[in-house]
MOPAC internal coordinates of N, CA, C and O (Angstrom, degrees):
PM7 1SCF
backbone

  N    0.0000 0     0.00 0     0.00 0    0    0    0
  C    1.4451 1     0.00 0     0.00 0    1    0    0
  C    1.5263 1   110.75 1     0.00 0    2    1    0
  O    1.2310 1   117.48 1   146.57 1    3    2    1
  N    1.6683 1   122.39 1   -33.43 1    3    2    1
  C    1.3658 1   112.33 1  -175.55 1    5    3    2
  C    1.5269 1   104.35 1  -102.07 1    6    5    3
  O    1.2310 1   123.25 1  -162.03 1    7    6    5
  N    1.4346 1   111.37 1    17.97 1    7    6    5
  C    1.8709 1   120.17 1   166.37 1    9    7    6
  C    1.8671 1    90.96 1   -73.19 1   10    9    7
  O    1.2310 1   123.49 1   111.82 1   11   10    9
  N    1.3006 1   110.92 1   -68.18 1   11   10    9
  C    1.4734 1   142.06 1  -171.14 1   13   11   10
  C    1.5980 1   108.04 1   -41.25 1   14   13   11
  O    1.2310 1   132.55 1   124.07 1   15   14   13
  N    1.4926 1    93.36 1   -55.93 1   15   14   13
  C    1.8626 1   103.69 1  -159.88 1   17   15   14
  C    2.2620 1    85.23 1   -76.67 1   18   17   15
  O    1.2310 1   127.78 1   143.91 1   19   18   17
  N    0.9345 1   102.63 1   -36.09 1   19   18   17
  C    1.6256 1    93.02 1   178.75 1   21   19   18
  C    1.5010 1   131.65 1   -64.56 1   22   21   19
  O    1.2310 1   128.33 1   174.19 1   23   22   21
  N    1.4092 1   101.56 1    -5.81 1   23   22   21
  C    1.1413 1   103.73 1  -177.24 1   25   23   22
  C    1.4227 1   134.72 1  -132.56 1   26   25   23
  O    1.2310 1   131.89 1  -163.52 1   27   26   25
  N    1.8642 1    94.66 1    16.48 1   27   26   25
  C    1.6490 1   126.01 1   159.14 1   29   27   26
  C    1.7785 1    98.29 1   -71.91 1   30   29   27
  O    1.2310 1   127.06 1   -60.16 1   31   30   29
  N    1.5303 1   104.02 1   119.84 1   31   30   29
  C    1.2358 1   126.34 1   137.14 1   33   31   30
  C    1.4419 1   131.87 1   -17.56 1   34   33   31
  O    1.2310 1   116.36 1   -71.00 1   35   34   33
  N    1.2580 1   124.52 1   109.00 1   35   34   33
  C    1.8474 1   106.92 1   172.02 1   37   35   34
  C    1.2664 1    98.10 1  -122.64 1   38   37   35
  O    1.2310 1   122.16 1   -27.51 1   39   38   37
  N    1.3288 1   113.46 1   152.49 1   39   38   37
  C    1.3086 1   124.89 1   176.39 1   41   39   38
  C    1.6123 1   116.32 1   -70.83 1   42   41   39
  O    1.2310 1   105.79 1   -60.20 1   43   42   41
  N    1.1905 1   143.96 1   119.80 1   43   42   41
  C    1.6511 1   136.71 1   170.02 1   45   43   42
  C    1.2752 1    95.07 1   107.89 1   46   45   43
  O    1.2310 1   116.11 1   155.80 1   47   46   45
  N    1.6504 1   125.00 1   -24.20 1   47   46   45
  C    1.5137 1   108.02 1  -168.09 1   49   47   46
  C    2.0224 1    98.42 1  -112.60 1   50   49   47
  O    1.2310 1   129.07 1    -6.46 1   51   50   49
  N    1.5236 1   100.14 1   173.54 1   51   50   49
  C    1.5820 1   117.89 1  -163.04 1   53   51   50
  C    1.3144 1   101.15 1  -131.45 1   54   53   51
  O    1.2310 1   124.55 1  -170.91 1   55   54   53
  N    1.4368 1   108.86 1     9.09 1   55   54   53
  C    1.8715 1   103.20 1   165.72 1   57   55   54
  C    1.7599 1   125.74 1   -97.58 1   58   57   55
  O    1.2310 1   130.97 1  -161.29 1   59   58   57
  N    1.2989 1    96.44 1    18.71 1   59   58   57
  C    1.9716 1    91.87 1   176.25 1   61   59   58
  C    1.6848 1    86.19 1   -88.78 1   62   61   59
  O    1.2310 1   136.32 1   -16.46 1   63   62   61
  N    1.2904 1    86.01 1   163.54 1   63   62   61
  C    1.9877 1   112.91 1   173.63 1   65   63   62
  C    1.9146 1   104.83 1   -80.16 1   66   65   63
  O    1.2310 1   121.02 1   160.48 1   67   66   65
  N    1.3409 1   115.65 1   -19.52 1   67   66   65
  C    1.4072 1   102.07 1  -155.59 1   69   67   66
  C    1.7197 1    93.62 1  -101.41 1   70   69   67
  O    1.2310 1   118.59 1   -35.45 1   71   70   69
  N    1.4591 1   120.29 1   144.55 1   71   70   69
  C    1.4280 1   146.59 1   176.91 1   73   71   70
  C    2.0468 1   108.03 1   -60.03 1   74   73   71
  O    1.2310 1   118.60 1  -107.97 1   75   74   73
  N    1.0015 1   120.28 1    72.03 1   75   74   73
  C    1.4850 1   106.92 1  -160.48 1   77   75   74
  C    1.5018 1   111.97 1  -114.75 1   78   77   75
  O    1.2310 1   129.78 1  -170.01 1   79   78   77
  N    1.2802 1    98.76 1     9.99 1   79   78   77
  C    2.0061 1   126.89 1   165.25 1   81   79   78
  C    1.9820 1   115.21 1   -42.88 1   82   81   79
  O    1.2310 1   129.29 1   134.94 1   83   82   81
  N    1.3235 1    99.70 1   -45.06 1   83   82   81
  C    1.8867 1   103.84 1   160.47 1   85   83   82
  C    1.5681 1   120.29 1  -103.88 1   86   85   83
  O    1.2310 1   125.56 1  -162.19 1   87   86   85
  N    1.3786 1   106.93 1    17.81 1   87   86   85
  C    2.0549 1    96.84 1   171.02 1   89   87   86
  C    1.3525 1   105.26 1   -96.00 1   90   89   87
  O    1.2310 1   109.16 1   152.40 1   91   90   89
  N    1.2138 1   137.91 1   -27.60 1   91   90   89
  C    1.4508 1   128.68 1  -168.73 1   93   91   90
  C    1.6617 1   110.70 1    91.32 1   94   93   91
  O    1.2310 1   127.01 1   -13.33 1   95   94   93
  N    1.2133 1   104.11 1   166.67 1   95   94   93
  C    1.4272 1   111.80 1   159.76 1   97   95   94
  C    1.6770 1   138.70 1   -30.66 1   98   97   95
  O    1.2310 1   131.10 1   130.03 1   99   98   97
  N    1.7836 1    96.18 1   -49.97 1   99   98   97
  C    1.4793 1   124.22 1  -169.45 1  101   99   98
  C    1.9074 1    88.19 1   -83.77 1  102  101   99
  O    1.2310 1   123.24 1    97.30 1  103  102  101
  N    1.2390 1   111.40 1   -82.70 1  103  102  101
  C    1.6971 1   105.95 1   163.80 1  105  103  102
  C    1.3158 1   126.35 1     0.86 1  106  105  103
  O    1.2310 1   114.25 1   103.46 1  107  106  105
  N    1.5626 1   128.50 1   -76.54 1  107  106  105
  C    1.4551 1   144.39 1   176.11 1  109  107  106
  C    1.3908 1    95.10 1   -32.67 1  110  109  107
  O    1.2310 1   131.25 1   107.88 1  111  110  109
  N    1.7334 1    95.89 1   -72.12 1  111  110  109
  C    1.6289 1   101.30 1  -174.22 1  113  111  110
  C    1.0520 1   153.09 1   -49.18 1  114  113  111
  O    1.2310 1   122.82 1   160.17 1  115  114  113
  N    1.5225 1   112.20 1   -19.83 1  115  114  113
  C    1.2891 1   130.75 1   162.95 1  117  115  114
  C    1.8371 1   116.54 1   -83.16 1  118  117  115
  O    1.2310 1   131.89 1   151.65 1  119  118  117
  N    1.4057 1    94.65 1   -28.35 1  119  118  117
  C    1.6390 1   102.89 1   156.61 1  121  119  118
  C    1.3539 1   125.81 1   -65.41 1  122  121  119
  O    1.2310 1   125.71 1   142.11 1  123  122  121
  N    1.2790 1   106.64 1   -37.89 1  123  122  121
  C    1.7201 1   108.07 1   175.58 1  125  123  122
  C    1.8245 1   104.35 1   -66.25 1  126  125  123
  O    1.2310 1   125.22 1   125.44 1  127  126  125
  N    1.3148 1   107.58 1   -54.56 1  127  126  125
  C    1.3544 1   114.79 1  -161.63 1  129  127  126
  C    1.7680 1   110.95 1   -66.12 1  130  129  127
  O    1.2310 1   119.52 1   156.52 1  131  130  129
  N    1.0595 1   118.53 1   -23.48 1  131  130  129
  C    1.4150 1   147.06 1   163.34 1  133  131  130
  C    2.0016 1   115.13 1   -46.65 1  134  133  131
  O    1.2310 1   134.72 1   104.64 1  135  134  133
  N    1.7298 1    89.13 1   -75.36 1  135  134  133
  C    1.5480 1    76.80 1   168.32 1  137  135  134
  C    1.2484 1   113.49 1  -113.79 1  138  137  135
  O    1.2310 1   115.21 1  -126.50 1  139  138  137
  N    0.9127 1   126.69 1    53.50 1  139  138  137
  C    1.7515 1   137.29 1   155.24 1  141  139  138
  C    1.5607 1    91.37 1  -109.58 1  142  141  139
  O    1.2310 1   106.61 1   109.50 1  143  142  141
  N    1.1670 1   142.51 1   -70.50 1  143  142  141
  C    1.7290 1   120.04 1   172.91 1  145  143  142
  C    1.6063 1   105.10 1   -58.68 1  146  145  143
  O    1.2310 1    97.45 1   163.92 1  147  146  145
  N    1.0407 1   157.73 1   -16.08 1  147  146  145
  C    1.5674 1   139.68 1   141.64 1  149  147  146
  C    1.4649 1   112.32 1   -42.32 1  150  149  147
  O    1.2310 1   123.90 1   126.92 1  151  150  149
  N    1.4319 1   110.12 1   -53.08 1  151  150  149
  C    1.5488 1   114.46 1  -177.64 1  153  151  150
  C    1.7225 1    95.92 1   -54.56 1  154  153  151
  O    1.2310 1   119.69 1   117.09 1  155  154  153
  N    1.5651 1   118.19 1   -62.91 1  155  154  153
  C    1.4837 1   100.26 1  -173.69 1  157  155  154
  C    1.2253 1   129.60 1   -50.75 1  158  157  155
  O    1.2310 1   128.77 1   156.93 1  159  158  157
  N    1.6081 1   100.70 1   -23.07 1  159  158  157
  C    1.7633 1    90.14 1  -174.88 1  161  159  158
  C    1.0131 1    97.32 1   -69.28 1  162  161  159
  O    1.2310 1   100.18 1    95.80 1  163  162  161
  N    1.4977 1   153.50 1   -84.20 1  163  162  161
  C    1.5973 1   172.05 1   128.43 1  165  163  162
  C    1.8564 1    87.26 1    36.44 1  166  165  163
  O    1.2310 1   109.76 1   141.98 1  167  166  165
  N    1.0007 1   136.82 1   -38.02 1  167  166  165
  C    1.5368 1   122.82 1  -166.00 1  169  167  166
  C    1.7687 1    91.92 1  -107.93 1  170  169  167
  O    1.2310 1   109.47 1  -174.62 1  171  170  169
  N    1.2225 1   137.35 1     5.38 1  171  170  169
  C    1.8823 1   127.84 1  -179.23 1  173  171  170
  C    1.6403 1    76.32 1   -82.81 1  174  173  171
  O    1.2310 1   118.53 1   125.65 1  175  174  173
  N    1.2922 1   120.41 1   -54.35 1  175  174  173
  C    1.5779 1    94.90 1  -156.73 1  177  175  174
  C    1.8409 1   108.08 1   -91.61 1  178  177  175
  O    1.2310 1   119.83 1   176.31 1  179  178  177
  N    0.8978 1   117.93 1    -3.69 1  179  178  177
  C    1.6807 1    94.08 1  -179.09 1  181  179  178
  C    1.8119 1   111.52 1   -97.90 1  182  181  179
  O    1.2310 1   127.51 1   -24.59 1  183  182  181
  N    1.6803 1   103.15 1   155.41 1  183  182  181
  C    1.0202 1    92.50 1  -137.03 1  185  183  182
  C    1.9710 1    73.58 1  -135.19 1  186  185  183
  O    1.2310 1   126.93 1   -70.80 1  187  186  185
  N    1.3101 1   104.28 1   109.20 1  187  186  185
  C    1.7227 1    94.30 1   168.66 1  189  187  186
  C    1.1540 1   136.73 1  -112.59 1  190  189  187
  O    1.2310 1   115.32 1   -10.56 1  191  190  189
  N    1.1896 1   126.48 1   169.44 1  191  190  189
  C    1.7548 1   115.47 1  -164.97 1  193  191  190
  C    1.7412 1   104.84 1   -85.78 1  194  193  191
  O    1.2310 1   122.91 1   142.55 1  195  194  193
  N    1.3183 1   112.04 1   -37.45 1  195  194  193
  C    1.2749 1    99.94 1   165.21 1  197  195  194
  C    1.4661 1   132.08 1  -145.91 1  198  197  195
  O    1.2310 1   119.50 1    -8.91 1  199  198  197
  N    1.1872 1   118.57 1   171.09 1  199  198  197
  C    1.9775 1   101.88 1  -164.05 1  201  199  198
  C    1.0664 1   125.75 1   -80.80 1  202  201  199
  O    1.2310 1   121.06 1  -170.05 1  203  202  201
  N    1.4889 1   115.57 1     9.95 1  203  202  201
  C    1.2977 1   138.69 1   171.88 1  205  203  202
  C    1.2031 1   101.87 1   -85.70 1  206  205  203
  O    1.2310 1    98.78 1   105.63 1  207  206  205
  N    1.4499 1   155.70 1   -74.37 1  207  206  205
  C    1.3537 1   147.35 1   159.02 1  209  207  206
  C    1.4555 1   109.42 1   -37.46 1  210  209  207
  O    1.2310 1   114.99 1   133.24 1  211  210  209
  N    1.2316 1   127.10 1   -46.76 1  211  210  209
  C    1.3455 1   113.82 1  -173.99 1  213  211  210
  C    1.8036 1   113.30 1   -59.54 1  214  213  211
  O    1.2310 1   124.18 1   145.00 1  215  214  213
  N    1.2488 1   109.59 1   -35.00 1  215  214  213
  C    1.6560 1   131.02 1  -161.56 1  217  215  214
  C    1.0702 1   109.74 1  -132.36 1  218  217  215
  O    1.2310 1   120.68 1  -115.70 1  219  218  217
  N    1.6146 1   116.30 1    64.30 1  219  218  217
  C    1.1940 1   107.27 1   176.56 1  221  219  218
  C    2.0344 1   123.96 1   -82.83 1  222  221  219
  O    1.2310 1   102.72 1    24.77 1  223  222  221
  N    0.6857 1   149.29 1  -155.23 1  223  222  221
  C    1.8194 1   165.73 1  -151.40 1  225  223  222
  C    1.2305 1    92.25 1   -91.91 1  226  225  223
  O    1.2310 1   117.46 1   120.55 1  227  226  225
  N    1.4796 1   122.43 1   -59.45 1  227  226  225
  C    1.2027 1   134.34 1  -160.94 1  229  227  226
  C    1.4773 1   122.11 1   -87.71 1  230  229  227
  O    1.2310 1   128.65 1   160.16 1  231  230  229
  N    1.0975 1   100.95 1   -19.84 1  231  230  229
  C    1.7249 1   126.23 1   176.13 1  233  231  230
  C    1.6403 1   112.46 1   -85.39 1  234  233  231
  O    1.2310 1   128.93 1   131.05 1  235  234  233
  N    1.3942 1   100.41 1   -48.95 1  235  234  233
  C    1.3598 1    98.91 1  -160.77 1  237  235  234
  C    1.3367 1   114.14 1  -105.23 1  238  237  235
  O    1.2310 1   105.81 1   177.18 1  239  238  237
  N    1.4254 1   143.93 1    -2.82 1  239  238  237
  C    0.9689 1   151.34 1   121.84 1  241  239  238
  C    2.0550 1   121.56 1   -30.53 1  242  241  239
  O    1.2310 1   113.50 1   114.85 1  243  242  241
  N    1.0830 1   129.89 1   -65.15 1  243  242  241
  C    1.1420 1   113.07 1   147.10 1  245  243  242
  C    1.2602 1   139.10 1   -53.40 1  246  245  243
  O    1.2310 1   117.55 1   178.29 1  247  246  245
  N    1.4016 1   122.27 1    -1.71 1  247  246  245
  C    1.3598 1   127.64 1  -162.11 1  249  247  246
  C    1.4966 1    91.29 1  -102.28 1  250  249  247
  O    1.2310 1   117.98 1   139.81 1  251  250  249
  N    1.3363 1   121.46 1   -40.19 1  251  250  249
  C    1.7339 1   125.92 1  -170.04 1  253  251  250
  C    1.1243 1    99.20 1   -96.50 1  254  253  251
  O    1.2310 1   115.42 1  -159.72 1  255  254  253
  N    1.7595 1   126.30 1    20.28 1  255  254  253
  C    1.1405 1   104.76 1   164.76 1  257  255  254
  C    1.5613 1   122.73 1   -88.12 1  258  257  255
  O    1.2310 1   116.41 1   149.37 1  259  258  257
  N    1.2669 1   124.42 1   -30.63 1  259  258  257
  C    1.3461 1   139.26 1   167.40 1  261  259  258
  C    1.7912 1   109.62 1   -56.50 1  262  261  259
  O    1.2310 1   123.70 1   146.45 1  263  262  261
  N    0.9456 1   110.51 1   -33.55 1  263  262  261
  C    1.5731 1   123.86 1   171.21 1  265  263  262
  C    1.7152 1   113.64 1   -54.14 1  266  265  263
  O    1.2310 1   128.41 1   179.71 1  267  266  265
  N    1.4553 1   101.40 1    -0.29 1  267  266  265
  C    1.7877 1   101.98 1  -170.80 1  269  267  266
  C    0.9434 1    92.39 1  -120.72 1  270  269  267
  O    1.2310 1   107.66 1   155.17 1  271  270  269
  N    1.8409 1   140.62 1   -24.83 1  271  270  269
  C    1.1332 1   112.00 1   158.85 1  273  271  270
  C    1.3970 1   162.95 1   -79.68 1  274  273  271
  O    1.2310 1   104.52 1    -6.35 1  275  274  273
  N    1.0457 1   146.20 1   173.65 1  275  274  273
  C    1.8598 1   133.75 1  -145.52 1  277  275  274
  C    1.3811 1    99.00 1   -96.18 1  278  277  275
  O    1.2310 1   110.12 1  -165.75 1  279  278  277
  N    1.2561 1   136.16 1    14.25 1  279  278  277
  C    1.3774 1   150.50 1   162.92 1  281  279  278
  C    1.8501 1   106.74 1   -82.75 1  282  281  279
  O    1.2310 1   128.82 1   -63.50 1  283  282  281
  N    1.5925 1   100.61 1   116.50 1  283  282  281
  C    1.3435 1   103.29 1  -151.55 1  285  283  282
  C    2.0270 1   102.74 1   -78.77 1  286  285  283
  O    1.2310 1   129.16 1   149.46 1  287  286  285
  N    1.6517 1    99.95 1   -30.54 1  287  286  285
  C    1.0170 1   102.87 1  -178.42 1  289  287  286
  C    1.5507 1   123.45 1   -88.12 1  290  289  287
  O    1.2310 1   121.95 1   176.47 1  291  290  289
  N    1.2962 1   113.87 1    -3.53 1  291  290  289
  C    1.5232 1   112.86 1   159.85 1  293  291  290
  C    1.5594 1   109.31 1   -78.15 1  294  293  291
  O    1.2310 1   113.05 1   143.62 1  295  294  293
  N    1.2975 1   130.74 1   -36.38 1  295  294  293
  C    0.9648 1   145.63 1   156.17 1  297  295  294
  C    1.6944 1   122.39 1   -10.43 1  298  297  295
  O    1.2310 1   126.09 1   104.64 1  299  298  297
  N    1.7125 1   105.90 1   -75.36 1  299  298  297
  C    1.2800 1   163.68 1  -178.82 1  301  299  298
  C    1.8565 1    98.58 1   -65.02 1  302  301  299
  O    1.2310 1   120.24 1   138.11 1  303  302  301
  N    1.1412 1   117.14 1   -41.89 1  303  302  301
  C    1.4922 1   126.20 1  -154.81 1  305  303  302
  C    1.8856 1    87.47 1   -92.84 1  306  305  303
  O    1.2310 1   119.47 1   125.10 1  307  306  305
  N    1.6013 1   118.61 1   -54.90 1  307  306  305
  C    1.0419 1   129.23 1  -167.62 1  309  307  306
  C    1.5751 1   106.73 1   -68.88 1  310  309  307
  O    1.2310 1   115.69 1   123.76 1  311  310  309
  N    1.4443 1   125.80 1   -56.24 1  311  310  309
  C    1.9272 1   120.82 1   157.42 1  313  311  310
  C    1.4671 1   111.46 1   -13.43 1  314  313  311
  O    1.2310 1   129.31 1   113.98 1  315  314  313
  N    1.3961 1    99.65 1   -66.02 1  315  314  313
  C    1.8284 1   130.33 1  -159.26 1  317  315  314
  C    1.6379 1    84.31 1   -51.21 1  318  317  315
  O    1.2310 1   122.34 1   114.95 1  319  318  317
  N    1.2217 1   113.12 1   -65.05 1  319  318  317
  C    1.8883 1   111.03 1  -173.38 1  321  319  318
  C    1.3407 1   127.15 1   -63.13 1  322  321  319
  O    1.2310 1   127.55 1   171.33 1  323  322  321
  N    1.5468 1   103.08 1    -8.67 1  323  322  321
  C    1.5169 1   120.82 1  -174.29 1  325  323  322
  C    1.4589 1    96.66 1   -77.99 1  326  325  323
  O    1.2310 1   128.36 1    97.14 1  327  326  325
  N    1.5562 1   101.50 1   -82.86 1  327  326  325
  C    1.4358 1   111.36 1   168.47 1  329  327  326
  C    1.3974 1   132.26 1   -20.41 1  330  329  327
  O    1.2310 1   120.21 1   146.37 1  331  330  329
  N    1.2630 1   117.20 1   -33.63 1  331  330  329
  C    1.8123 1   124.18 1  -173.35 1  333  331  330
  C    1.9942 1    79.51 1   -88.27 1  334  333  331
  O    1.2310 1   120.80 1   100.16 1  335  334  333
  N    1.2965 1   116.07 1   -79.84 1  335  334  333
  C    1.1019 1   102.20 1  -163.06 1  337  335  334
  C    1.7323 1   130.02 1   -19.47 1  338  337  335
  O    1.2310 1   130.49 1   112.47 1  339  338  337
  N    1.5147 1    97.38 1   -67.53 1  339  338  337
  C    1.7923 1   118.10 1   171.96 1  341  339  338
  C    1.8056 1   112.82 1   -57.12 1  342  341  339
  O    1.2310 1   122.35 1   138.91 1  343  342  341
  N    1.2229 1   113.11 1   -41.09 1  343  342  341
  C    1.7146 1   102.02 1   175.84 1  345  343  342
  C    1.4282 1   113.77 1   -86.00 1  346  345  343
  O    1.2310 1   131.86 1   -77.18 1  347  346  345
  N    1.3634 1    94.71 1   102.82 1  347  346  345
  C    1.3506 1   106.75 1   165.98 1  349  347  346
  C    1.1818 1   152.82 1   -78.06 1  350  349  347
  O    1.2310 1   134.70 1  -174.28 1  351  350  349
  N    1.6622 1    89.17 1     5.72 1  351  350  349
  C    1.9139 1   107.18 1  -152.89 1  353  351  350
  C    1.7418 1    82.29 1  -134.70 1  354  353  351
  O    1.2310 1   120.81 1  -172.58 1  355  354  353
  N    1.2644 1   116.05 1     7.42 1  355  354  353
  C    1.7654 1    93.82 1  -166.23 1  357  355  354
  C    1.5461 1   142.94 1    71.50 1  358  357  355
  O    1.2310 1   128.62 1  -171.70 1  359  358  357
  N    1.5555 1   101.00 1     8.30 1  359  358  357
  C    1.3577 1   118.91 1   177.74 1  361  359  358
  C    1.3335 1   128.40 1   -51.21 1  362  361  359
  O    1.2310 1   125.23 1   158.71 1  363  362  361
  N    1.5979 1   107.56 1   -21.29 1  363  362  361
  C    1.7407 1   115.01 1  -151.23 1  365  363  362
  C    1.6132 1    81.11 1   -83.00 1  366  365  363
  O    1.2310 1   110.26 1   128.64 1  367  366  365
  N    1.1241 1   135.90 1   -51.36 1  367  366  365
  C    1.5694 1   138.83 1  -176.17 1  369  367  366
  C    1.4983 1   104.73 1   -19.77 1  370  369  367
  O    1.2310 1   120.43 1   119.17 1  371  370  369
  N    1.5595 1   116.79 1   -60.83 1  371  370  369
  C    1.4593 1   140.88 1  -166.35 1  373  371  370
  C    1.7436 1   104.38 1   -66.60 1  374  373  371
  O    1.2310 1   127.64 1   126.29 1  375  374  373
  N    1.3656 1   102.90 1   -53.71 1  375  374  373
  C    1.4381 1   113.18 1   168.56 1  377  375  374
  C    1.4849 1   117.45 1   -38.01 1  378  377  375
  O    1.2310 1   123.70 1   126.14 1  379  378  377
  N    1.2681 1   110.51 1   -53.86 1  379  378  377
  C    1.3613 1   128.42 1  -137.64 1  381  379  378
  C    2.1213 1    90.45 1   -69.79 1  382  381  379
  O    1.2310 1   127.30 1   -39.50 1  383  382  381
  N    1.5275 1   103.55 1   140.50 1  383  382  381
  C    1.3828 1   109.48 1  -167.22 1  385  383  382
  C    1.4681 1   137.59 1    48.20 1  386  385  383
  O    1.2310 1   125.96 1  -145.65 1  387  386  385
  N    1.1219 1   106.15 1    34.35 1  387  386  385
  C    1.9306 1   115.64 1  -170.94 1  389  387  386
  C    1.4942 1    90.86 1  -112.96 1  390  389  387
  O    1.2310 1   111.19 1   -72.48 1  391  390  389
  N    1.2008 1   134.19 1   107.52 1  391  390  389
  C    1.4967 1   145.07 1   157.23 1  393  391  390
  C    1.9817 1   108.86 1   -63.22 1  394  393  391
  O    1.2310 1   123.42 1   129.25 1  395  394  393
  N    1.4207 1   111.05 1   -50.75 1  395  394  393
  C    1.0918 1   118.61 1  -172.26 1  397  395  394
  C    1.5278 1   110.36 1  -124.57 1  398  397  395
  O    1.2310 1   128.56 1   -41.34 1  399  398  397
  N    1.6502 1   101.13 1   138.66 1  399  398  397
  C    1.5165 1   109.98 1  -173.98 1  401  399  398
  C    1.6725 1    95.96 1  -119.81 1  402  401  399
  O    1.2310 1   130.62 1   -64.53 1  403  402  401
  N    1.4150 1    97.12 1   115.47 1  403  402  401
  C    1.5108 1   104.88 1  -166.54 1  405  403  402
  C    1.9111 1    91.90 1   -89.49 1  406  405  403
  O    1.2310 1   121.32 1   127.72 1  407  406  405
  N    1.1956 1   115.07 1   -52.28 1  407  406  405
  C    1.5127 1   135.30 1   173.05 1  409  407  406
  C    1.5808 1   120.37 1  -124.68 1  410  409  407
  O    1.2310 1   123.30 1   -61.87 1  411  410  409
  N    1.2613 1   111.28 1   118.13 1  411  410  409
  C    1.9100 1   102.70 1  -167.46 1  413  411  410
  C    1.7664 1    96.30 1   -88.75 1  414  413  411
  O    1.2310 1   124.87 1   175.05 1  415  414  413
  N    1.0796 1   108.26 1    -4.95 1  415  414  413
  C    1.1484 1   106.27 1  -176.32 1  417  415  414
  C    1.8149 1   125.78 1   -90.09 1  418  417  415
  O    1.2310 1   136.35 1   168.33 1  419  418  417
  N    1.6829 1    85.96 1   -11.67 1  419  418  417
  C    1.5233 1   100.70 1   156.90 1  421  419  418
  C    1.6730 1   140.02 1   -50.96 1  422  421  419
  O    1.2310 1   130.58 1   139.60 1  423  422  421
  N    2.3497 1    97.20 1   -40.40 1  423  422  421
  C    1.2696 1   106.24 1  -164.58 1  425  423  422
  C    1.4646 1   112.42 1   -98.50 1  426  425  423
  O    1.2310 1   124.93 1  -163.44 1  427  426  425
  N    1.8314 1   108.14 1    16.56 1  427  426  425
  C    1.4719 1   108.95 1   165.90 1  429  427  426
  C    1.1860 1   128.74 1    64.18 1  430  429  427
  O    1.2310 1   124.15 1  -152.10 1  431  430  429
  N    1.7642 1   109.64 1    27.90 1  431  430  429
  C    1.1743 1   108.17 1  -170.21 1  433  431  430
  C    1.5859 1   120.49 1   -62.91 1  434  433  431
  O    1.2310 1   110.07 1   -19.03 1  435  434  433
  N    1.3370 1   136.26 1   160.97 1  435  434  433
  C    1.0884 1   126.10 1   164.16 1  437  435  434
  C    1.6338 1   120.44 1   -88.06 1  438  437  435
  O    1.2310 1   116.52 1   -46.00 1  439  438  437
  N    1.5205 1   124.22 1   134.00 1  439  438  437
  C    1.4502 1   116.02 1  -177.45 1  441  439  438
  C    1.4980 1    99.23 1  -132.58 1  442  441  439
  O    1.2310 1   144.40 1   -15.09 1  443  442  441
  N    1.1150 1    70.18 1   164.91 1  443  442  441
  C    2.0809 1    85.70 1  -178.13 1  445  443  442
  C    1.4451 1   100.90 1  -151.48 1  446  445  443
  O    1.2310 1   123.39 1   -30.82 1  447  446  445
  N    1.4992 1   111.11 1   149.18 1  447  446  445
  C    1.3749 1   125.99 1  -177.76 1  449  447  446
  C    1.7941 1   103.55 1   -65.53 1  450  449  447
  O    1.2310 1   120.27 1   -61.11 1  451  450  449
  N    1.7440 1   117.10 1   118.89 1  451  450  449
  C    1.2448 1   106.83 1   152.23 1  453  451  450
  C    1.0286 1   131.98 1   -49.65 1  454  453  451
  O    1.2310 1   123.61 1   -31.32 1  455  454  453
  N    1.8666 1   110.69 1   148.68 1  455  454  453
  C    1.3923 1   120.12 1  -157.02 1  457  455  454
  C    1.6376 1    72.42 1  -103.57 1  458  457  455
  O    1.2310 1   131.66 1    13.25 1  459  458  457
  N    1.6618 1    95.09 1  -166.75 1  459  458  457
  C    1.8326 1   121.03 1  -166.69 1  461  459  458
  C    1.1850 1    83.31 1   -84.61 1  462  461  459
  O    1.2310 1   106.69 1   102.36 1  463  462  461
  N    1.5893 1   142.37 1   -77.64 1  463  462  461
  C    1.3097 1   144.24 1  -126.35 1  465  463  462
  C    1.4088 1    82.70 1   -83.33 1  466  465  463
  O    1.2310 1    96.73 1   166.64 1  467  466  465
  N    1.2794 1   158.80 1   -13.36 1  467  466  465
  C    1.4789 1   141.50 1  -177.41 1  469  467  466
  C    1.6384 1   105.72 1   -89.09 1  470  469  467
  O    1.2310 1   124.70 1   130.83 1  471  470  469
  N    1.3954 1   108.57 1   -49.17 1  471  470  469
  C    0.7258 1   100.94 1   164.05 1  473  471  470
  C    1.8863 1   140.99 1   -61.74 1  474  473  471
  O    1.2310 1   122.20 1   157.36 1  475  474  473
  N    1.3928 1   113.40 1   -22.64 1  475  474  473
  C    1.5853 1   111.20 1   176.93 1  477  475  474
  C    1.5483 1    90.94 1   -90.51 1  478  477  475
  O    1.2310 1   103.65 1   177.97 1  479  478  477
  N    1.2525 1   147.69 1    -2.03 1  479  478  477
  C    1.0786 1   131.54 1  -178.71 1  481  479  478
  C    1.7252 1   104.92 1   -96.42 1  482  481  479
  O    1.2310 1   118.03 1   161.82 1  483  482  481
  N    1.5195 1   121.37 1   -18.18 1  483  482  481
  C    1.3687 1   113.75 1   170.35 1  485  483  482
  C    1.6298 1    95.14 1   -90.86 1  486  485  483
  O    1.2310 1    98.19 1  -169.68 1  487  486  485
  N    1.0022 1   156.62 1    10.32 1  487  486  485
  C    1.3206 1   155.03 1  -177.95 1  489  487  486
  C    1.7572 1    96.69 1  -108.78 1  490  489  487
  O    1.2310 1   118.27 1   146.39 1  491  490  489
  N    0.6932 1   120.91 1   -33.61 1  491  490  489
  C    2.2163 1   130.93 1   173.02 1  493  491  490
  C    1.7069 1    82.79 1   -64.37 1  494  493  491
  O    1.2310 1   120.10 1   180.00 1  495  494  493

């Protein structure tokens, strides 16, 4: 994932590895959007014990960087990788299209007691 996340393009910045000086605007973008859905595939299946390994400093800081730009589907692409990372139990499936929660206790979510490191890492 930090082969992948290193080598998305950002606009204004000079720290990706890839040469993107003759693609243009449209170019970059199809590069960003490219391996940011590589990154998603690579993040549906891994599955971590906590969101501190999953999301680390170094990971997730480049990862929310595409998340600032006005491009709806880099945007959209970067959530999508959030989400796989943080659900650990497979919940988003259950989520997915429910406008109204008449009973949450209907969609069976699975919970587990937060650990320490999840918790000081949503407190960072």
């Amino acid at each position: 994932m930090m082969f992948i996340m290193g080598r998305v393009p950002v606009f204004g910045t000079s720290t990706h590895t890839l040469d993107i000086s003759q693609l243009g605007d449209l170019g970059t973008r199809r590069i960003q959007i490219m391996l940011l859905r590589s990154l998603l595939m690579v993040t549906s299946g891994y599955k971590a014990k906590t969101i501190v390994t999953a999301l680390p400093g170094s990971f997730l800081d480049p990862l929310l960087s595409p998340s600032l730009m006005e491009d709806y589907e880099l945007r959209q692409l970067v959530l999508e990788v959030m989400h796989n990372l943080m659900d650990r139990h497979d919940n988003r499936a259950k989520l997915r299209g429910i406008r109204i929660i008449p009973d949450v206790a209907d969609l069976k979510i699975k919970r587990e007691k937060i650990c320490r490191q999840d918790t000081s890492f949503m407190k960072k």
